[in-house]
C-alpha positions as CSV (number, residue, x, y, z in Angstrom):
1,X,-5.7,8.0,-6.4
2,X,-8.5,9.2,-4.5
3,X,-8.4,12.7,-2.3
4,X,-8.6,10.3,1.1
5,X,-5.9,8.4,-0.4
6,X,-3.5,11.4,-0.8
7,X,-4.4,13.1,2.4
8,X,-3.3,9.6,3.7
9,X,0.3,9.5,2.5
10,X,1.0,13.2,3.6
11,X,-0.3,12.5,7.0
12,X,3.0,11.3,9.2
13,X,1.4,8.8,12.0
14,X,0.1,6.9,9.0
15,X,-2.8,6.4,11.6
16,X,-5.7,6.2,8.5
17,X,-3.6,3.8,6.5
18,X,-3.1,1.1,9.2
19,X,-6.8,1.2,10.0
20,X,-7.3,0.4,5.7
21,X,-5.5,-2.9,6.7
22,X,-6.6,-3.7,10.4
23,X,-10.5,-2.6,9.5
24,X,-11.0,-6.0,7.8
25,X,-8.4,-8.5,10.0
26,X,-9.5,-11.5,11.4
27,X,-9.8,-12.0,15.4
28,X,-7.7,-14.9,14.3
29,X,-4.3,-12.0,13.5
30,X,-2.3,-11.1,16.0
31,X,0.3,-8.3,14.7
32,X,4.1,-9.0,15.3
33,X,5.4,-6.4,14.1
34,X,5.1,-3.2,11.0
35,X,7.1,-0.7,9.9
36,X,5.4,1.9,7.4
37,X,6.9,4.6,5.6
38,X,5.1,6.9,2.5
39,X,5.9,4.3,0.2
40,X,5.0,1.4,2.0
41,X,4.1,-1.4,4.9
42,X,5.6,-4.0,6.0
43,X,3.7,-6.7,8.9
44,X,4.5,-9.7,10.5
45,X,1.7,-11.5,11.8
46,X,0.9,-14.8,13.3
47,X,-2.7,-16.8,12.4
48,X,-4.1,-19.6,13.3
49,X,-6.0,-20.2,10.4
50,X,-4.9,-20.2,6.7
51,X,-8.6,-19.6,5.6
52,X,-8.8,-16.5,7.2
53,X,-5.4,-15.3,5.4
54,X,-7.1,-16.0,2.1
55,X,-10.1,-14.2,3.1
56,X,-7.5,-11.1,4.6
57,X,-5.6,-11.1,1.2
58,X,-8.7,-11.0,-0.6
59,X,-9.6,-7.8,1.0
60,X,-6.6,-6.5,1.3
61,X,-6.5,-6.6,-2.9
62,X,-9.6,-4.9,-3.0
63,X,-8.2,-1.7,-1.8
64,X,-7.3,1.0,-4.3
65,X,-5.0,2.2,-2.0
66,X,-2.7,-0.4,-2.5
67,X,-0.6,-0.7,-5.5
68,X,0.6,-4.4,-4.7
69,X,0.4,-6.8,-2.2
70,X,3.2,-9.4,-1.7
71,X,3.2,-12.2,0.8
72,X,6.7,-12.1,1.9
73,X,7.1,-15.4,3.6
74,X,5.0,-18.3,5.4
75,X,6.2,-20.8,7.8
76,X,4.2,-23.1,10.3
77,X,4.9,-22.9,14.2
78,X,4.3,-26.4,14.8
79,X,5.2,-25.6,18.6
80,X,2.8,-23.0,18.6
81,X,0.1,-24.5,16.1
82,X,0.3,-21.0,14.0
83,X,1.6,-19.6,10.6
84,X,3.8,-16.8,10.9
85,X,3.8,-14.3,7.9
86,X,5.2,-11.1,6.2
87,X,3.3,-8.8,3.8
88,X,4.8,-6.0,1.9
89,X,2.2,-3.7,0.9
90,X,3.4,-1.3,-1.6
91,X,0.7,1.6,-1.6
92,X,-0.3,4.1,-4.9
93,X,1.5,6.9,-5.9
């Protein structure tokens, strides 16, 4: 784990980590909800466009930070004309 990466899990707002997963989002996100804690993150988001949450996750793996990415679940708003999702991100020790 990097020296940024450490001074990022003992830092309490967990300001730095949330801008490693916003930094490469697509307009297309909109953020439902997170929770974060020192060992992890948790988001719900809704898209519009499943090609852009391939092009997210990809990023997302890329990350060193992150010791494992899981898409929790996926479900299409038909009402809505969106996919609503969870990710558990599960960052390095």
């Amino acid at each position: 784990l990097s020296e940024a990466g450490i001074i990022l899990l003992k830092r309490s707002d967990f300001s730095g980590i949330l801008e490693l997963v916003i930094k490469d989002m697509p307009s297309s996100f909109n953020i439902e909800s997170f929770s974060v804690d020192k060992k992890g993150l948790l988001m719900n988001f809704s898209s519009s466009s499943l090609s852009d949450l391939d092009v997210f996750l990809n990023n997302l793996e890329k990350e060193a930070f992150f010791k494992k990415i899981t898409l929790e679940n996926l479900t299409l708003d038909e009402k809505a004309g969106s996919y609503k999702l969870a990710l558990n991100i599960i960052f390095n020790e």
